[in-house]
N, C-alpha and C positions, 0 to 999 in steps of 0.2 A: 712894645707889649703893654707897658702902662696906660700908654692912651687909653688900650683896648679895653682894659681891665677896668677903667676909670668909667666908660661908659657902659658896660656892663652891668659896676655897681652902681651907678645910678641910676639906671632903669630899674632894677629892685628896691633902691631905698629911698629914694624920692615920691615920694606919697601921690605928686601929680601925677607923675607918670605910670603907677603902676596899673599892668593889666589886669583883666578881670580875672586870670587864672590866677595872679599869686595873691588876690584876695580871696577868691575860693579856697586857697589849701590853705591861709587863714585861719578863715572861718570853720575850714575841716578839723584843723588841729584842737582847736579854742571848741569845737563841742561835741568831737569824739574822747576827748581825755578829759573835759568836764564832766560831760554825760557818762561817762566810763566809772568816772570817782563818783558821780552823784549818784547813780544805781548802785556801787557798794555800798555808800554812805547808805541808802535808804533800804536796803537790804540788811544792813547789820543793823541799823534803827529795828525794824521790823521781827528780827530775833530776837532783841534785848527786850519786845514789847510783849513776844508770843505772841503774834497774830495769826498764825499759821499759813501765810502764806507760803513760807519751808520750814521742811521739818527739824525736831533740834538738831539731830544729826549733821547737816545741811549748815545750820546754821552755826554751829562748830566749826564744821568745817573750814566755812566760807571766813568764819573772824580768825583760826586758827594760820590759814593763807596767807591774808591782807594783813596780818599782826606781824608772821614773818618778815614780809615785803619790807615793812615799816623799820623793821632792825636796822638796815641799813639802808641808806640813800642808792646806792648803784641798784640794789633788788628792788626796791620801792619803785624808780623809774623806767628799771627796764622791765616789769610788771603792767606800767601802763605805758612804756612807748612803743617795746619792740616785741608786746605779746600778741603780735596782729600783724596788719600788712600797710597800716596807714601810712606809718612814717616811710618805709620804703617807697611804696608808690609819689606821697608828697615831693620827699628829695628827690625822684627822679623827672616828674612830672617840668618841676620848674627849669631843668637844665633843657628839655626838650620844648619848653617854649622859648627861652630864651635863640636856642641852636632854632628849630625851624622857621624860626617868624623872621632870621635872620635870612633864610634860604627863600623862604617862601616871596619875599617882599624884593630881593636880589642886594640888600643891604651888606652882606657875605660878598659876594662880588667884588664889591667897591670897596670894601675894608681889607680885600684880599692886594686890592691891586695896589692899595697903598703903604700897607704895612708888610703884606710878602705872606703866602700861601700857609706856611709850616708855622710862620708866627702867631698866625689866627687861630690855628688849631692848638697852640702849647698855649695860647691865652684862656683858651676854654678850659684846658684841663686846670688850670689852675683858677680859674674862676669856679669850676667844680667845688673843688674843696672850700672854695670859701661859702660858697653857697650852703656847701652841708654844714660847716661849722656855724654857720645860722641858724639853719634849720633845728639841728641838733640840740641850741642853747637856745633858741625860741621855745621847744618845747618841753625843755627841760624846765624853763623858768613856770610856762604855763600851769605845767602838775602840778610844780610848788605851790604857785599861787590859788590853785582851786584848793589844794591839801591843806593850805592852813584856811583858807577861807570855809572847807569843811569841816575842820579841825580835827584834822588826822595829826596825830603824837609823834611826826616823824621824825626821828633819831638822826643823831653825826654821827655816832658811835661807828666810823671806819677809819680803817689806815688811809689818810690821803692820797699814799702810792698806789695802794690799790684801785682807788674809787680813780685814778687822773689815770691808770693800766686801762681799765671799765670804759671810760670815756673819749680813751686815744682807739680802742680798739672798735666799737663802736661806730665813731666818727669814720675811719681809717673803711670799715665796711659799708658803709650809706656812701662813702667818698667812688666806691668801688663800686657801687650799683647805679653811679649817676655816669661813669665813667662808658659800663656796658649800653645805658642809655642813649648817650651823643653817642657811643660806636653804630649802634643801631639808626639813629637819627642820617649819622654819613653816608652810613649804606642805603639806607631808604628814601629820607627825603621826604616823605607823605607823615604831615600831620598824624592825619588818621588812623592807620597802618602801625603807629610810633606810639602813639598811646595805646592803641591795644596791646601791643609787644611788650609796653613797660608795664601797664596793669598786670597781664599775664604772668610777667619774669615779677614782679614786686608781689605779688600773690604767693610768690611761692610753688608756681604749675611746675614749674621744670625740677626741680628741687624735690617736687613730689612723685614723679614720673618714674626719678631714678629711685627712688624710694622702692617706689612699688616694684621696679626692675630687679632691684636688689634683693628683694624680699624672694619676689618668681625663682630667682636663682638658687637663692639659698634651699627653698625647699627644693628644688630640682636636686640639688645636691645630696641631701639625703635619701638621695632617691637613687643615687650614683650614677647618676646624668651626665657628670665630667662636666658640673656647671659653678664647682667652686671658684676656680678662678677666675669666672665670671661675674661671682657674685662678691670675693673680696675687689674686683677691679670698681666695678658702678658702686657698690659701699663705698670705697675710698673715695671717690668721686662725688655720691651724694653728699659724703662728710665736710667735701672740702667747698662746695658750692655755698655762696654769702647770703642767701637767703635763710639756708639751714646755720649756718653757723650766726647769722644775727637775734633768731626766732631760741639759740640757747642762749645768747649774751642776756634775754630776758632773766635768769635767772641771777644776775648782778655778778659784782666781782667773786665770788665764791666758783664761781665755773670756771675762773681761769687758771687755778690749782687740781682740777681735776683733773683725772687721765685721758688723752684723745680718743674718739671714739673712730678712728679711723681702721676697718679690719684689714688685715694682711700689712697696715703699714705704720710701727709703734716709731713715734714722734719724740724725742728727749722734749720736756718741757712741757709737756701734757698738750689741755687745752688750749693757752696760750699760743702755743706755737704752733696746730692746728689751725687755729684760726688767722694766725698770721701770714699761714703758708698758701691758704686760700685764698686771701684777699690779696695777696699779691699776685698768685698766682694769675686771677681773675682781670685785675687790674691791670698789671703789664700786658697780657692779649687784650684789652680794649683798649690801652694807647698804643700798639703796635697797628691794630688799625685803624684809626682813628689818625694818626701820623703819615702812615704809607696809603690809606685808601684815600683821607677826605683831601689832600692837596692835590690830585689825579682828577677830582672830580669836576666835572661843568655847573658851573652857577648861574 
């Protein structure tokens, strides 16, 4: 399995070699989180000037937010990584070129028949994680570097357990959405078809759906419809789903002492373990298939 893993990571970190997709998510990270800081930056320039292009209100606001963020490192980053859908889609993106170019070229094949079917696919999963934990410290490093090159005042001011809690948990959930990606990859097999699925599921559409499900239910309920426990079942479920639960980690280590927002089902441990129970959850059913579908499958 090291061979595998050996040639893996050199196709990502060998600069000849890389494709044109992981220099596009690149260049995505380096000027959606530049661009991201560089319109605060020139947005709260523009308050402090009265320009009026927003009001002071507005403009309160907007420094009152970004001031927060700044308190501590894990709010500060997950304000600009995980308050959007980029970084999900990035991390998944890359594992599904990696997985189909493999399929698509019959490279898979020949790697299967000489290292053994199960081997190939426990090599991915682990090349997963390491991939996100690039991903992850690539764009971690990014923000920094635009944030002092903007000269935003960002603070240490955190408990290190915390912020390394913030960062495992994180990690552990992009590890998990890359996971659901090669499941889908297994099953599918079409390029095409694989990225739409990942945009879709990294957008947050499913995540949202049960939202909206949840929501239909609940009012039904007070309506005495006999739709409550339909509506705590897809609540706990919207709760437990890694798009929603990475889309809160935005709010930095402070959310993982809160109370779990899962209804009908109270969690010891708060958010925390919410979010823990999700991403596992999530995770073990995409290497369950990923294990028992893709060694079954024709290459």
């Amino acid at each position: 399995m090291l061979g595998l893993l050996k040639s893996d990571l050199y196709r990502i970190l060998n600069p000849h070699r890389l494709r044109g997709e992981f220099i596009a998510c690149a260049l995505a990270l380096v000027l959606i989180i530049g661009g991201a800081l560089g319109f605060t930056a020139f947005m709260l320039s523009q308050a402090s000037t009265g320009s009026g292009l927003i009001t002071s209100q507005e403009a309160a606001e907007l420094a009152s937010e970004f001031n927060l963020a700044l308190v501590h490192p894990s709010a500060f980053l997950g304000s600009i990584l995980l308050d959007g859908c980029i970084l999900n889609i990035v991390t998944m993106l890359g594992v599904v070129v990696v997985a189909c170019a493999d399929f698509r070229d019959g490279f898979a094949k020949t790697l299967m028949q000489g290292y053994g079917r199960a081997t190939y696919f426990l090599e991915k999963i682990v090349f997963n994680a390491i991939w996100t934990a690039l991903v992850l410290i690539a764009a971690c490093l990014i923000a920094i570097a635009f944030s002092a090159l903007l000269g935003f005042p960002l603070s240490l001011d955190e408990d290190p357990l915390h912020l390394f809690a913030w960062l495992a948990l994180t990690w552990l959930g992009l590890w998990t959405l890359t996971l659901v990606a090669l499941a889908i990859a297994v099953l599918v097999r079409r390029t095409g078809a694989v990225n739409v699925a990942i945009i879709f599921i990294g957008a947050g559409a499913i995540s949202g759906f049960f939202d909206l499900f949840a929501e239909l239910c609940r009012v039904f309920s007070k309506f005495k419809l006999g739709a409550s426990s339909m509506y705590a079942a897809a609540g706990s479920f919207h709760e437990l789903l890694p798009t929603n639960l990475i889309s809160k980690l935005a709010l930095g280590s402070q959310v993982l002492f809160e109370p779990s927002t899962t209804p009908g089902l109270a969690l010891p441990g708060g958010f925390a373990t919410q979010a823990l129970l999700g991403f596992s959850i999530v995770s073990l059913l995409s290497i369950a298939i990923i294990l028992t579908r893709g060694p079954k499958r024709e290459y």
